[in-house]
C-alpha positions as CSV (number, residue, x, y, z in Angstrom):
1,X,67.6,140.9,45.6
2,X,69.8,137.9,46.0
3,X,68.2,134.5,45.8
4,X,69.4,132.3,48.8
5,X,69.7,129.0,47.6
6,X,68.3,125.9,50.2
7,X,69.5,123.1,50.2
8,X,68.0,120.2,51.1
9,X,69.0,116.5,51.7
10,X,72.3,115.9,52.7
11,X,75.7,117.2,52.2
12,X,78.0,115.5,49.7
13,X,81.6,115.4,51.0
14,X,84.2,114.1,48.7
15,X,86.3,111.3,49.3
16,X,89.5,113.2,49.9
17,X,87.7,115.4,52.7
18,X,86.6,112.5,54.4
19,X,90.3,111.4,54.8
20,X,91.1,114.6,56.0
21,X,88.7,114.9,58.6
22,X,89.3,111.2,59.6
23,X,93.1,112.3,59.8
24,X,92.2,115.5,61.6
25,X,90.4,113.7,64.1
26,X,93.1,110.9,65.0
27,X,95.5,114.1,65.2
28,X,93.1,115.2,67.3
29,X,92.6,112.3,69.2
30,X,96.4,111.7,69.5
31,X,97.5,115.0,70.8
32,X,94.9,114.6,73.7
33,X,96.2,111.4,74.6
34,X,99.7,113.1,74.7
35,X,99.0,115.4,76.2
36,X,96.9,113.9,79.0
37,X,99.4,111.4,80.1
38,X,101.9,114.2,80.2
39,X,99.6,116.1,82.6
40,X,99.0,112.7,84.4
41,X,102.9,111.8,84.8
42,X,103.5,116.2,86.2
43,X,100.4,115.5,88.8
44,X,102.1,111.8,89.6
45,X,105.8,112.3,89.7
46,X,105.7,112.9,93.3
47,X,104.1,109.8,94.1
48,X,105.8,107.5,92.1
49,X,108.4,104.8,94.2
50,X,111.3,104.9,91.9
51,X,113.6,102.0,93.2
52,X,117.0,102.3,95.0
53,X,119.8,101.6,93.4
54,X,120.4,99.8,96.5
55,X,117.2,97.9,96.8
56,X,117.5,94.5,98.1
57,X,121.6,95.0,98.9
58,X,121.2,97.5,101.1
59,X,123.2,95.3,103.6
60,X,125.6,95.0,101.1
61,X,126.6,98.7,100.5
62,X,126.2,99.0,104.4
63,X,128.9,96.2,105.0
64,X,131.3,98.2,101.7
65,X,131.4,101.1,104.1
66,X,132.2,99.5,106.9
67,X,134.9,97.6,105.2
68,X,136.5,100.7,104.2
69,X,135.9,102.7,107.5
70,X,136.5,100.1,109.8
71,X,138.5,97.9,107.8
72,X,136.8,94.7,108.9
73,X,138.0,91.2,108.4
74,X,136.4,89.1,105.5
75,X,135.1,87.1,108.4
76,X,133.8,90.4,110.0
77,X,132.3,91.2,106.5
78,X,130.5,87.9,106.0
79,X,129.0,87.8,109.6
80,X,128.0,91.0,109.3
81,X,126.4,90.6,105.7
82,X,124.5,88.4,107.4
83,X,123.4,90.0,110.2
84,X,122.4,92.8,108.0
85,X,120.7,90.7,105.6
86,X,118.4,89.0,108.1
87,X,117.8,92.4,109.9
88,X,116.6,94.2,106.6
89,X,114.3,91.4,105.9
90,X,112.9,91.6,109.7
91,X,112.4,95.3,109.6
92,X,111.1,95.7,106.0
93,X,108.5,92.5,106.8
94,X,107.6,95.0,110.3
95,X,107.0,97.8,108.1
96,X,104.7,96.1,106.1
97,X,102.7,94.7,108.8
98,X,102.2,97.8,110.3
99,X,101.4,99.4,106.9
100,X,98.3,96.8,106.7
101,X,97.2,97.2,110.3
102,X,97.1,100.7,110.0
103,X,94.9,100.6,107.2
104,X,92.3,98.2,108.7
105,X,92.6,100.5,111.8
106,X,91.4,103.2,109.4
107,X,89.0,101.7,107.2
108,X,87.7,100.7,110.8
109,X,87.4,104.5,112.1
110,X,85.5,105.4,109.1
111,X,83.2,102.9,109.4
112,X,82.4,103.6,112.9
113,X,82.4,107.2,112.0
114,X,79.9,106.1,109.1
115,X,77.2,105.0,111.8
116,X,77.1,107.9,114.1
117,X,76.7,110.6,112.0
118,X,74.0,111.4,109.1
119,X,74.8,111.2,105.3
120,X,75.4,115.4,104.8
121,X,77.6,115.3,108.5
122,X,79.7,112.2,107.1
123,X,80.1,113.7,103.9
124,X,81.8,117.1,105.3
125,X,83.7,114.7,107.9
126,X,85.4,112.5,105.3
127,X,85.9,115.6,102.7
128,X,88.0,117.0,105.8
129,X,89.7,113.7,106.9
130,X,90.9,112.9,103.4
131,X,92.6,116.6,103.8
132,X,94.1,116.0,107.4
133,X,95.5,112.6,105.5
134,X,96.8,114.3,102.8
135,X,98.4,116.9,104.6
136,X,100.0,114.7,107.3
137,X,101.5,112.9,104.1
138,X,102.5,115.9,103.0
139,X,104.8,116.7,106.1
140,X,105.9,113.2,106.5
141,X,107.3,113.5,103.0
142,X,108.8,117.0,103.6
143,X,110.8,115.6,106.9
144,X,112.2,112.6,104.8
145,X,113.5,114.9,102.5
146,X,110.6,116.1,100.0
147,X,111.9,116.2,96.1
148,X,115.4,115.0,97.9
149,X,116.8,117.9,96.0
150,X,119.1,119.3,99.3
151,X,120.4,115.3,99.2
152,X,121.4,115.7,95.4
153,X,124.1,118.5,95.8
154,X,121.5,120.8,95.9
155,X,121.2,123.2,99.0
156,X,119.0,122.4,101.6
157,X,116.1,124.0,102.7
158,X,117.0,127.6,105.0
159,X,120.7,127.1,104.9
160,X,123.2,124.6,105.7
161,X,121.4,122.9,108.8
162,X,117.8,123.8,107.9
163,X,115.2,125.6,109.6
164,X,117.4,128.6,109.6
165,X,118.5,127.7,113.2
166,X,121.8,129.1,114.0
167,X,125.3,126.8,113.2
168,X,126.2,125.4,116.9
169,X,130.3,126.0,117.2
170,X,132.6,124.4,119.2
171,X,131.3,122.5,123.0
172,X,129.0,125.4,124.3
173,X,127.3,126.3,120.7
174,X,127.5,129.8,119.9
175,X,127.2,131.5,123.2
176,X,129.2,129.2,125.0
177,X,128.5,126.4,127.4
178,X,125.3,127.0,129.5
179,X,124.7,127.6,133.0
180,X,123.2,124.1,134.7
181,X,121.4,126.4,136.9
182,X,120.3,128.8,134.9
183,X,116.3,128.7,133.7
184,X,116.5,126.7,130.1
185,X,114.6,128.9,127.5
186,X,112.1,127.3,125.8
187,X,111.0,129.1,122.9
C-alpha cells in the first residue's frame, strides 16, 4: 500500500508564485475590463450622438449652397446667414422644449398608471410600455435613416426608392396619367 501523506497547516507558496498569480490575476482582471467595454461600446454604438460636421454652422453650409445654386449677392448671403442663424436657434430651442414636456407628460402617465393598478398589474404594464417605447424608437430611427448606411454611398434599403415600390416615370408614373373619374385604388 501507498502511504497518503496529510498535510496539515497551511500551504507554503514561494515568492516567485505569488508574483505569478498576482500577475495572472491583473491579466485576468485587464482582459475583462477590455473586453467589457468592447461589448459595452458594440451594444452602445447605436445610441451614441456623434456630432455633425456641421453642428452649429448649419446655416452656414445652407447659405454655401445657395450661393453656388442661386448665385446670391454677398448682401443676399449675409441676410440670409442671418435669417438662418436666428431660425436654427428658434427651432433647436422648440425641440428641446418639446423634448422636456414630453418627458414630464410621461413620467406623469406612469404615475397615474402607478395608482390605478396593483404592484404585479403595474409591473407587467411598465415591462410592456418600456417595449412599445423602445420599439417606437426603433422605427423613428429606421425612417431617419437607421445606420445612415443608404446615405453613405451605400444602397438603400429595397432598391433605389425604398420600400420596393415601383420607379414612377415620366407625368402619369408607369401606367400613365390616371383617370379623375376613375375609383383610386387604395391598397
Amino acid at each position: 500500500m501507498v502511504d497518503e501523506e496529510k498535510t496539515t497547516g497551511p500551504v507554503s507558496i514561494s515568492r516567485r508564485q505569488t508574483r505569478q498569480l498576482i500577475a495572472l490575476g491583473v491579466v485576468i482582471l485587464i482582459s475583462g475590463i477590455v473586453i467589457g467595454s468592447g461589448a459595452t461600446m458594440l451594444c452602445l454604438k447605436d445610441r451614441t450622438v456623434r456630432p455633425s460636421k456641421y453642428e452649429g454652422k448649419q446655416h452656414l453650409h445652407l447659405v454655401k449652397k445657395m450661393q453656388a445654386d442661386y448665385d446670391l449677392s454677398k448682401e443676399q448671403s449675409g441676410q440670409l446667414e442671418e435669417l438662418f442663424k436666428k431660425r436654427f436657434a428658434n427651432t433647436q430651442t422648440i425641440r428641446q422644449e418639446s423634448r422636456q414636456k414630453m418627458n414630464e407628460e410621461r413620467k406623469e402617465l406612469i404615475a397615474s398608471v402607478k395608482e390605478v393598478l396593483t404592484k404585479e398589474q403595474f409591473d407587467k404594464w411598465d415591462k410592456e410600455f418600456k417595449t412599445r417605447e423602445k420599439k417606437s424608437r426603433d422605427r423613428r430611427r429606421k425612417r431617419q435613416g437607421g445606420s445612415g448606411q443608404h446615405r453613405k454611398g451605400g444602397r438603400r434599403p429595397e432598391g433605389r426608392n425604398g420600400g420596393g415600390r415601383p420607379q414612377p416615370r415620366g407625368p402619369g408614373g408607369l401606367n400613365g396619367p390616371r383617370n379623375p373619374e376613375a375609383p383610386m385604388d387604395r391598397r
